[in-house]
Each structure stands twice: as structure tokens, then as C-alpha cells.
N, C-alpha and C positions, 0 to 999 in steps of 0.2 A: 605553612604558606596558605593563604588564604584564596578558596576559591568561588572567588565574586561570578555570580551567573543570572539569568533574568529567566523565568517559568513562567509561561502564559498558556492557558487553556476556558476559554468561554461559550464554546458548546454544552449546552445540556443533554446531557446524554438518556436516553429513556430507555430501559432494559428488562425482558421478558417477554413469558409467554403469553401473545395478545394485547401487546402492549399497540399492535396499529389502529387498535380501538379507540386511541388519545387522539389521532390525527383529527378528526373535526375539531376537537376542542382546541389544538396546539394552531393551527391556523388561526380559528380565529382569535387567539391572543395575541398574531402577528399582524390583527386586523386588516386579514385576507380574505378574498375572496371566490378569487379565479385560478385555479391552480396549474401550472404548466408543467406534464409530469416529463422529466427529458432521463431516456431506458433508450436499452438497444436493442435489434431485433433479435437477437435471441433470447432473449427477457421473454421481448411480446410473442415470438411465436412459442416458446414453453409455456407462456401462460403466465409466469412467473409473479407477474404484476397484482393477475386479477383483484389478491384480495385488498388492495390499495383500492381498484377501481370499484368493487364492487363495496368498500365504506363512504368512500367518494358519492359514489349515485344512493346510496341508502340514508344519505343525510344533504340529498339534493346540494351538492357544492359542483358546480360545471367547472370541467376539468377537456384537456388539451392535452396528447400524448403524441412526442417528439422523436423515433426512435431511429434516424438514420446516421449512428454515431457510429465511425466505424472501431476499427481494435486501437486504441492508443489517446483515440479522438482525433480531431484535426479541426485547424483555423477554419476551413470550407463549412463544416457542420457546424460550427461556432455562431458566424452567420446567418447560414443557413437557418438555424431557431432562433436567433434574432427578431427573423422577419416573422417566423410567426407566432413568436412570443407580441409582437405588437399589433400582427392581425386579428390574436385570439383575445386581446384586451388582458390577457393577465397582470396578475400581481404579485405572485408567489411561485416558486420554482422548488418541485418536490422532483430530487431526482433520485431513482431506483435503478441499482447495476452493482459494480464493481469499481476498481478504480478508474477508466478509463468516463465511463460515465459519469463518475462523479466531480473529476476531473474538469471533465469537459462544462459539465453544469456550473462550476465555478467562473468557467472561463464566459459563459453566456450570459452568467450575473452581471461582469467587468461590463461586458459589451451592449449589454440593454438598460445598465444603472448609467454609464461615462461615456463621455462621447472620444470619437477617433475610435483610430484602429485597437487592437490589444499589442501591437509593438511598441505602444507609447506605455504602458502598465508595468513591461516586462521588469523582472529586477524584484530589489526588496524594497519594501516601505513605500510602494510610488502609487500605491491609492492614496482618493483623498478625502476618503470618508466611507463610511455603515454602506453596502447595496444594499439590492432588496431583499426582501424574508427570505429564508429557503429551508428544507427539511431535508435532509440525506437518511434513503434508508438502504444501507448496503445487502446485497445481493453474495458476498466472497466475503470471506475472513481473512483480507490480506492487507490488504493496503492500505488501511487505520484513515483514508482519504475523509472521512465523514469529521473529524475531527482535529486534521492539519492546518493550518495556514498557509497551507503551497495547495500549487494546480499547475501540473507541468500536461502543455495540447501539444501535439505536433503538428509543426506546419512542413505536411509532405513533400511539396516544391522546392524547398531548401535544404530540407533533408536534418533541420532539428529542431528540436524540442524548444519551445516557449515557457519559460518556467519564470510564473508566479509567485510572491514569498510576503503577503501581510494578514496583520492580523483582520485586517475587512473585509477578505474573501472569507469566513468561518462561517461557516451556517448555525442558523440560531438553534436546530435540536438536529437528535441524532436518532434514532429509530432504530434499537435491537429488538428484532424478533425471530427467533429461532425460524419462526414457519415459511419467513424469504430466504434460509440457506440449507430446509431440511431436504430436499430435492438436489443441490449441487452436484455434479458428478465428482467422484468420487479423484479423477486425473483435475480438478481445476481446485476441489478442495485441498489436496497435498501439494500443488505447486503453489497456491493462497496462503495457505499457511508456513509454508516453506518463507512467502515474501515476508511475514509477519516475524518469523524467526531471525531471519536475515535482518532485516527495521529494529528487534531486540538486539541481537548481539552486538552490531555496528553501532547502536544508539549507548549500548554500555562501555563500548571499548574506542569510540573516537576521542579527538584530543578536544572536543568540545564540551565530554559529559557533565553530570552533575549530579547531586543526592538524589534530586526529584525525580527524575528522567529514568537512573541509575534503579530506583527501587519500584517504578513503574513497569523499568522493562524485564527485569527479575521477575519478579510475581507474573508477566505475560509468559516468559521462557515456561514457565509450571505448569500453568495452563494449559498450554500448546505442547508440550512432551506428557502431559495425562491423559488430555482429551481427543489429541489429534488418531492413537492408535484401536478410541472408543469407537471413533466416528468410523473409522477406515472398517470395523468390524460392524459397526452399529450404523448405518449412514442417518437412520430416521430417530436416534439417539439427542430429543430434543435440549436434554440438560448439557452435553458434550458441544453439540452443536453455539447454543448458547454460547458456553466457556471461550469457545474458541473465537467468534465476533468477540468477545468481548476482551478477548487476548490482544487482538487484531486491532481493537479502537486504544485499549492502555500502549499499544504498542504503537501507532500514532501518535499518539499526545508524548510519548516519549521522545520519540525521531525530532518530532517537529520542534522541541525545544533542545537538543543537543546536536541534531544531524547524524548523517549516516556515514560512510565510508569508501573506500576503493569497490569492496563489490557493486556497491549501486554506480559507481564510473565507468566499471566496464560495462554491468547492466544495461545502462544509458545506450551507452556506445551499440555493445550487440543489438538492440531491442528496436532503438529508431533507423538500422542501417540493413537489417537482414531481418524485420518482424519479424523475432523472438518476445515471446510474451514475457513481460519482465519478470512477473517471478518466479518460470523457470529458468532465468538468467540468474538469478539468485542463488537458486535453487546447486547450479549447476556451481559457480564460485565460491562458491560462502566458504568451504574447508580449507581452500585451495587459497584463499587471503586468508582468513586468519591464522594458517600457516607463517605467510609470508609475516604477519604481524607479530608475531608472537612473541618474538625477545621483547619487544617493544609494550606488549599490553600485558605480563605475562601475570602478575596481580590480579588483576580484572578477571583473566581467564580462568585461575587456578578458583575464585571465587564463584565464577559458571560453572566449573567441573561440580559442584555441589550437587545443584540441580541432574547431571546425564549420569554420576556414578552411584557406584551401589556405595554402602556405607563402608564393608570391606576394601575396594579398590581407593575409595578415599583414605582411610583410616592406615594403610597399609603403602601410600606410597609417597614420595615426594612429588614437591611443588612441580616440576617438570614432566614426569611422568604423567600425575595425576591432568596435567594439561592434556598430552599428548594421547593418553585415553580418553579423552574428552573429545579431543578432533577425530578419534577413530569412529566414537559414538555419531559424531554427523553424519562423517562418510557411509557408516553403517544404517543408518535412519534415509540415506538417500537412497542405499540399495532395497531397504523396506517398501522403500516409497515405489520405486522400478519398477519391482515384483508385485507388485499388490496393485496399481493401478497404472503400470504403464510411462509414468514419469521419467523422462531421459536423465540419466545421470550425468554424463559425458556429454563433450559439447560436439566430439564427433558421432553424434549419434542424431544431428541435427543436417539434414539434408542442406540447406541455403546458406549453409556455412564452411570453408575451407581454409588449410593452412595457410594459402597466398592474402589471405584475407590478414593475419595478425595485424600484419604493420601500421594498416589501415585502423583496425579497434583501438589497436596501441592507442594511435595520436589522437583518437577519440576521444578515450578517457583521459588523455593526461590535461585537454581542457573540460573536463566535466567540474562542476561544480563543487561535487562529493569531497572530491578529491583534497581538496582542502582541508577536511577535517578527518585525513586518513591518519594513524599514528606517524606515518612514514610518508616522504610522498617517493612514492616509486618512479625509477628513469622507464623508460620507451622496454628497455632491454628486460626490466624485470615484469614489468607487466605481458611480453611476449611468452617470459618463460613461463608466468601464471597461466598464459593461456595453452601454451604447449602442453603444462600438466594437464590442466582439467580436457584435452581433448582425447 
């Protein structure tokens, strides 16, 4: 059977130590000049920025810092740097954070390159051309956002998510440097990379995948179970650090051309209705669907078990076993995760969430998006009892 698929990825990605040294030069090949950096405040009050701003003023380029973006983003801050992207005469949009920021920096591009609202964007393919220059340099090794063609804001009044899907929201470079994630706390680096995991296995195992995607997000899985247990022991571990941003952008480019899964549906759902940061939404389902998936991917899977078993537990078991040690290794890497920095495993271990709550997540996710490209699509009922486990 042949299977016909389309891989698009046009970000340049720039990777290494001190690589933010290119920023003058990368600018002005976007034939920029004013640069609007849109961070959040806990970026600026850690500091996190400075050394963007301190290459910024050492090579005289006047630069504009926007940082009132709250956890998710939202349509009001969207705006909101609208207006002072046009007060501060900019031309280029550098935005440093995580996903929510970067996010949101996509969605600011839509609304100061097009005119109207951004509900007139929303959907796929409904830009209608290039915006303007922008530079992404992440902040979290998770949500591969620097290099996606989606930008999902939420608009808090309605209570959801706004989601973006062309390939003209991509920004022209990408910016890894170890020295913006060697600080991370150590509880937002394991649920990060927890999301990058989650973006991996769903991107290998929905019914959208592909070779490209498929061996993109292989090689990110390796990454992320070598480096992720360096870091947790090493935090200032700059080659670990590295691997893993850069786990986190393959594992983007991955997602963004295959799609994700039921986890990210209920993600969704918990995340915009009870601020839960998504990828400890992630973080907390991943085992608990690909459970549920698993007659359904079980190929895919037993080809992931490579990666979490020793050569003995592979070598020594069957195809279903060797899966089902595999799922134990997750569960087992989230109680690491617990124990070592705090990370909730269980989703009752999250105060602003309750069992009266299911039914409500249920119908959440069964229109989410993801959902479409789950092996399965789950009824109301099976999605409760996913949540009933993982609680």
C-alpha cells in the first residue's frame, strides 16, 4: 500500500554553544531593523533574556520588550502588543520563552502583518501570504513551537483555544543555545520534556504518520531518555541541555507534519478549562492512552520498546510483552520524574481538578482536534475511564 504524505519544514534552525552571537547578522538578512522582543515576566524578572538584550545594545540595534503574556497566551495580549508593536515602529519580532510565548508571538505576527480580528485566520491554510521576519529562540525544551506551523492563543472569555495551522506563520530562524535553558528549574524541565516525549510518541503512532516524521521522532525519543536523566543530575550539563532543545525542535518538525493524538485532546481540554500547564497534562496521560491504543499501534510500539529496554528484556521477550515493559518504563520515568523534582504524576494530585469534572473533559476532548488523528477515536465513556485511571 502506498503511503502518499506531504513534509514541510522551512525554519533554519541555528544550534550551539553561543550561537546568539548570529543574532545581529540574522536580522539583518531579514533586512531588519527594530526589533520587538515579545518574553514573559518570568523570563524578565529571572533575567533570562538579558543576554539577547545585552547583544542587542552591543551592536546598537533599538529593541522594544513586551512581556505581559500571561500562562497559555491569550487574544487580550495579542492586541495588546499590537499596539505597541506599531507605537515602537518595529519590524521584526524576536520572541524568547517557551511555548506559550512563542505561541502567542505567532499569533501577534497574524494581527500586525493582516488586517481584522485573528477569528478571521483561525483554521488551516487561511493566511494569505509570508508575515513579517521573526526569530524564535526558546526558553523550555518542549514544545518544538520554534519550528511548527500551528500557534494555538487562548481566548479566555470563551474559554478556548484559537488554533492556527499554515505554513506563513513559521519563523524564518530558530535559535538553540544551551545558555537560554541552562538555568531552567529543574520541575518545568521534566514536565518540557515530558511534552517533547508525548509530541514523539503520538507523532510515531497516529494514523497520520510517515517515514520523515516517524525517523525524526525516533532519534528525538534517544535523546530525551539519554540526556533528560543527565540534566536532572547535571542541570548546568550544557551538551545534555543542548540535546535536549534540540530533541524538542526534531520533535516539532515531527508533530507538525504528522499530528499528534488523544493525549494532546484531553491536554487541550484539562489545560484551557482548569490551567493545567500542558505538559504536565501530558506528562500525566501519555501511559494511560497509549494503553488504550495499543492493540491498535502495536507495531509502532514494539519498534519504541527498542529505545526504553535493555537488550536482554528485548532479546528475551515477545512482541507484547516487550510493549507492555515498555509502558511500565514510562510509568516508571514519571515516578523518577515525582521523586526528583516534584512533578505530579496523577492527575488527582492536582488541586483545581475533580472527579465531577470528567464528563465535562470527556466532551472537551472528543471535539478537540487531535483527536482525529488518534488510532481510535474513543466514545465519552472510554475517555472517562482514561481519566478515572490516570487519577
Amino acid at each position: 500500500m502506498f503511503n502518499n504524505y506531504e513534509f514541510y519544514s522551512a525554519v533554519r534552525i541555528i544550534s550551539g554553544l553561543d550561537t546568539l552571537s548570529k543574532l545581529p547578522e540574522l536580522i539583518q538578512k531579514l533586512s531588519a531593523s527594530k526589533v520587538f522582543i515579545m518574553t514573559d515576566k518570568g523570563i524578565t524578572k529571572a533575567k533570562v533574556h538579558l543576554p539577547v538584550i545585552e547583544i542587542l545594545e552591543a551592536n546598537q540595534i533599538p529593541f522594544f520588550v513586551f512581556d505581559d503574556i500571561p500562562a497559555d497566551g491569550s487574544v487580550n495580549s495579542v492586541y495588546q502588543a499590537a499596539d505597541q508593536f506599531f507605537y515602537s515602529e518595529s519590524d521584526i519580532i524576536i520572541a524568547i520563552g517557551g511555548g506559550s510565548v512563542i505561541d502567542t508571538s505567532k499569533a501577534l505576527n497574524i494581527s500586525v502583518t493582516l488586517t481584522g480580528k485573528l477569528e478571521k485566520y483561525m483554521g488551516v491554510n487561511n493566511l494569505p501570504h509570508r508575515l513579517k521576519p521573526s526569530i524564535i529562540i526558546p526558553t523550555t525544551s518542549g514544545t518544538g513551537s520554534e519550528v511548527t506551523a500551528i500557534a494555538v492563543v487562548a481566548d479566555n472569555d470563551k474559554k478556548i483555544k484559537l488554533i492556527f495551522n499554515s505554513p506563513y506563520i513559521m519563523a524564518d530562524y530558530a535559535v538553540l543555545d544551551p545558555k537560554m535553558t541552562q538555568n531552567l528549574p529543574l520541575y518545568i524541565t521534566a514536565m518540557t520534556a515530558m511534552d517533547a516525549l508525548t509530541h514523539c510518541i503520538e507523532s510515531y503512532t497516529c494514523n497520520s504518520r510517515n517515514p520523515i516524521s516517524s525517523e525524526l521522532a525516533f532519534s528525538a525519543i534517544k535523546k530525551i531518555i539519554t540526556h533528560l536523566p543527565i540534566v536532572l543530575d547535571e542541570p548546568q550539563n550544557f551538551n545534555s541541555r543542548l540535546a535536549l532543545a534540540e530533541a524538542s525542535t526534531m520533535a516539532g518538525m515531527a508533530f507538525s507534519n504528522s499530528m499528534v493524538g488523544l493525549t494532546h485532546s484531553i491536554a487541550h481540554a484539562l489545560g484551557i478549562n482548569f490551567a493545567v500547564p500542558h505538559g504536565l497534562c501530558c506528562s500525566i496521560f501519555l501511559p494511560y492512552v497509549i494503553e488504550y491504543n495499543k492493540e491498535y499501534i502495536l507495531e509502532e510500539l514494539n519498534e519504541l520498546s527498542l529505545l526504553f529496554l535493555t537488550e536482554s528484556e528485548y532479546q528475551l521477550n515477545d512482541k507484547n510483552t516487550r510493549v507492555n515493559l515498555f509502558i511500565e518504563k514510562i510509568y516508571h520515568l514519571k515516578e523518577i520524574l515525582e521523586r526528583k523534582t516534584q512533578l505530579p504524576s496523577r492527575l488527582g494530585m492536582l488541586s483545581n481538578v475533580s472527579v465531577k469534572d470528567f464528563e465535562y473533559i470527556a466532551n472537551k476532548a472528543l471535539i478537540d482536534g487531535s483527536i482525529i488523528f488518534n488510532p481510535i477515536k474513543p466514545s465519552k465513556k472510554e475517555i472517562i475511564n482514561i481519566l478515572e485511571k490516570a487519577w
